[in-house]
C-alpha positions in Angstrom: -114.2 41.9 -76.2 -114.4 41.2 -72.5 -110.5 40.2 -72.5 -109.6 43.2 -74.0 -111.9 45.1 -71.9 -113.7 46.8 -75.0 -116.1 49.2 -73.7 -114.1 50.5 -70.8 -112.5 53.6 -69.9 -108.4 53.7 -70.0 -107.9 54.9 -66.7 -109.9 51.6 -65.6 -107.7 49.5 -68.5 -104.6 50.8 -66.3 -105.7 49.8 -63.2 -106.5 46.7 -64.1 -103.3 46.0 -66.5 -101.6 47.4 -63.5 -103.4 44.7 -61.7 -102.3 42.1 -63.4 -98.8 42.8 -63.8 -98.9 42.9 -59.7 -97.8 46.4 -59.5 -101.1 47.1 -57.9 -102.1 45.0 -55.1 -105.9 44.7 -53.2 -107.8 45.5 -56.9 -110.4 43.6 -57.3 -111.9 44.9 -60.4 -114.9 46.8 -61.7 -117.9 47.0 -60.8 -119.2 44.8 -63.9 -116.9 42.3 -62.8 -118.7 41.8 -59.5 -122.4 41.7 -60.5 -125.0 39.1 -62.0 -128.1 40.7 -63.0 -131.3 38.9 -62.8 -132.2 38.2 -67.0 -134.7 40.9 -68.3 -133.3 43.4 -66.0 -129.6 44.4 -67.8 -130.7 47.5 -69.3 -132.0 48.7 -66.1 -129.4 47.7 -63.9 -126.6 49.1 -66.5 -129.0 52.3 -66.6 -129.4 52.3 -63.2 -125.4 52.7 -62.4 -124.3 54.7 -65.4 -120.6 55.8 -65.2 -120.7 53.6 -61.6 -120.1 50.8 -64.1 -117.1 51.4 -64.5 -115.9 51.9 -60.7 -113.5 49.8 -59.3 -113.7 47.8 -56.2 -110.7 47.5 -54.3 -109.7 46.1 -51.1 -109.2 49.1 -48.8 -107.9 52.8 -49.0 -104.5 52.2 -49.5 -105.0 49.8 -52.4 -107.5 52.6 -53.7 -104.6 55.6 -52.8 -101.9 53.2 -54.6 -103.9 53.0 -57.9 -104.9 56.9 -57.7 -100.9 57.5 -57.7 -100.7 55.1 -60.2 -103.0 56.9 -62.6 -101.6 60.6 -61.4 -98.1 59.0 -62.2 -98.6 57.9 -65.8 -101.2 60.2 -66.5 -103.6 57.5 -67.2 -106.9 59.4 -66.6 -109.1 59.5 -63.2 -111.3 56.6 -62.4 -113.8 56.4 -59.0 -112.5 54.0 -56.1 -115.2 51.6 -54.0 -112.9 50.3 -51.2 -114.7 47.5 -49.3 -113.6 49.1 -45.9 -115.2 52.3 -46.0 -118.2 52.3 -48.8 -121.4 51.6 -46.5 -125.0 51.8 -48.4 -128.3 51.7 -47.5 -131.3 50.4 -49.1 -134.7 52.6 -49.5 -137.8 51.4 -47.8 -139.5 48.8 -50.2 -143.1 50.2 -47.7 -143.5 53.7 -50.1 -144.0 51.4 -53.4 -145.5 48.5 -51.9 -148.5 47.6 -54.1 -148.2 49.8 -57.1 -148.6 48.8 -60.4 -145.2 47.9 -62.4 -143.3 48.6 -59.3 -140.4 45.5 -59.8 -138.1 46.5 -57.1 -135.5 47.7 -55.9 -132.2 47.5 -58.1 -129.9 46.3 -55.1 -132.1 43.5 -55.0 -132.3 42.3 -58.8 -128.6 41.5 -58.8 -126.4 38.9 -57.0 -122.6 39.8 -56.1 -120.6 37.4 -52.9 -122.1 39.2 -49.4 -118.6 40.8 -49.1 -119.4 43.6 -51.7 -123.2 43.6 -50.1 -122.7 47.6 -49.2 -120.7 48.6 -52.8 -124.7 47.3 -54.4 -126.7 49.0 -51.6 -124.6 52.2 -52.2 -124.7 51.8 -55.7 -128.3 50.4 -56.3 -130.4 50.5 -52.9 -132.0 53.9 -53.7 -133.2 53.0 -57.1 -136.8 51.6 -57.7 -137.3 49.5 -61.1 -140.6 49.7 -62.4 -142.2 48.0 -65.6 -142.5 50.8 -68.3 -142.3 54.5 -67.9 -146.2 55.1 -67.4 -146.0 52.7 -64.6 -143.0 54.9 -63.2 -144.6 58.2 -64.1 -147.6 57.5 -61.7 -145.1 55.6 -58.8 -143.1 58.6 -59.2 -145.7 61.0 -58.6 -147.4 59.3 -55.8 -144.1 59.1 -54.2 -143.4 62.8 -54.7 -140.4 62.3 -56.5 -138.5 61.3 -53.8 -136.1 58.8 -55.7 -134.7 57.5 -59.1 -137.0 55.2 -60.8 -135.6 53.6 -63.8 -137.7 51.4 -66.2 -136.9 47.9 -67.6 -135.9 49.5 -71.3 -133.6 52.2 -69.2 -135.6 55.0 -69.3 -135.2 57.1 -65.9 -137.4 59.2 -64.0 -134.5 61.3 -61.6 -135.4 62.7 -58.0 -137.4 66.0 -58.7 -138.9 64.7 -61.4 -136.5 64.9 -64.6 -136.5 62.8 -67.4 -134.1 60.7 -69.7 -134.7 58.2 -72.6 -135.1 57.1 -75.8 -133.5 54.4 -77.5 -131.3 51.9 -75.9 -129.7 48.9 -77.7 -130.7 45.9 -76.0 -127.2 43.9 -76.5 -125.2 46.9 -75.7 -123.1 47.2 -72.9 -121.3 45.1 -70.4 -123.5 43.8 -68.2 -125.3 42.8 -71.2 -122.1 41.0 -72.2 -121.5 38.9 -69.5 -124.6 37.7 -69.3 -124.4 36.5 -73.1 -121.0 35.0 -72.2 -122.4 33.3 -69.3 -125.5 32.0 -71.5 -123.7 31.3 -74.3 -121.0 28.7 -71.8 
């Protein structure tokens, strides 16, 4: 599954094909490639970057413009860019949830990636608060005014304004969830 790269979309199968093949040069992959989430925490994390899952990192601008031709070109779909030279994040302040109840952090900081990609996970994950359960993030959330996405540990998500998703989410799907078997499984 994770050689064929099962689960992803085939604009980001191009790239990376592309990739490999060397008629692409400064891709470094997607953004599943470049993270280790902390165990207990997949569903949130996955949750927590949705579609950004799928974005790929890539050394600058011009590695990022090449692949965008590429696609265009062969008509290989879109797919969303990160180039290491220009994506800066910034991570909330950890002060407005201090001390609340089922308040487990911020995502940015429940995954590890090398300190080069350090602003791809701030930009990414550094405004998203992970909390316990969704009546733990119902009452952050409300405290907080609504300020920011919370999203619990079974990947349900309480948006900025106060919208809500869930419902049922498989616990092995998806592919952080995958690499993190593989890895427990070696």
């Amino acid at each position: 599954l994770e050689k064929n790269m099962d689960g992803y979309q085939n604009s980001v199968k191009a790239v990376m094909r592309a990739a490999g093949a060397r008629r692409l040069r400064g891709v470094i992959g997607p953004v599943s490639a470049i993270l280790t989430v902390e165990p207990g925490c997949e569903v949130a994390v996955e949750t927590a970057l949705g579609g950004a899952l799928q974005n790929i990192v890539v050394e600058n601008e011009a590695a990022a413009k090449a692949a965008i031709a590429l696609l265009r070109n062969d008509n290989a779909g879109r797919a969303t860019f990160l180039p290491l030279t220009a994506v800066r994040g910034r991570r909330m302040d950890d002060r407005e949830f201090s001390g609340m109840e089922g308040a487990v952090g911020i995502a940015s900081t429940l995954v590890t990636a090398e300190s080069r990609y350090a602003g791809i996970v701030e930009h990414l994950l550094g405004r998203i608060l992970i909390a316990e359960d969704l009546d733990c993030a119902v009452t952050i959330a409300k405290r907080c005014g609504y300020k920011f996405r919370i999203v619990t540990l079974d990947g349900q998500v309480i948006n900025t304004g106060g919208a809500m998703t869930g419902g049922y989410t498989a616990k092995s799907a998806g592919l952080l969830g995958r690499r993190g078997e593989i890895d427990q499984l070696e």
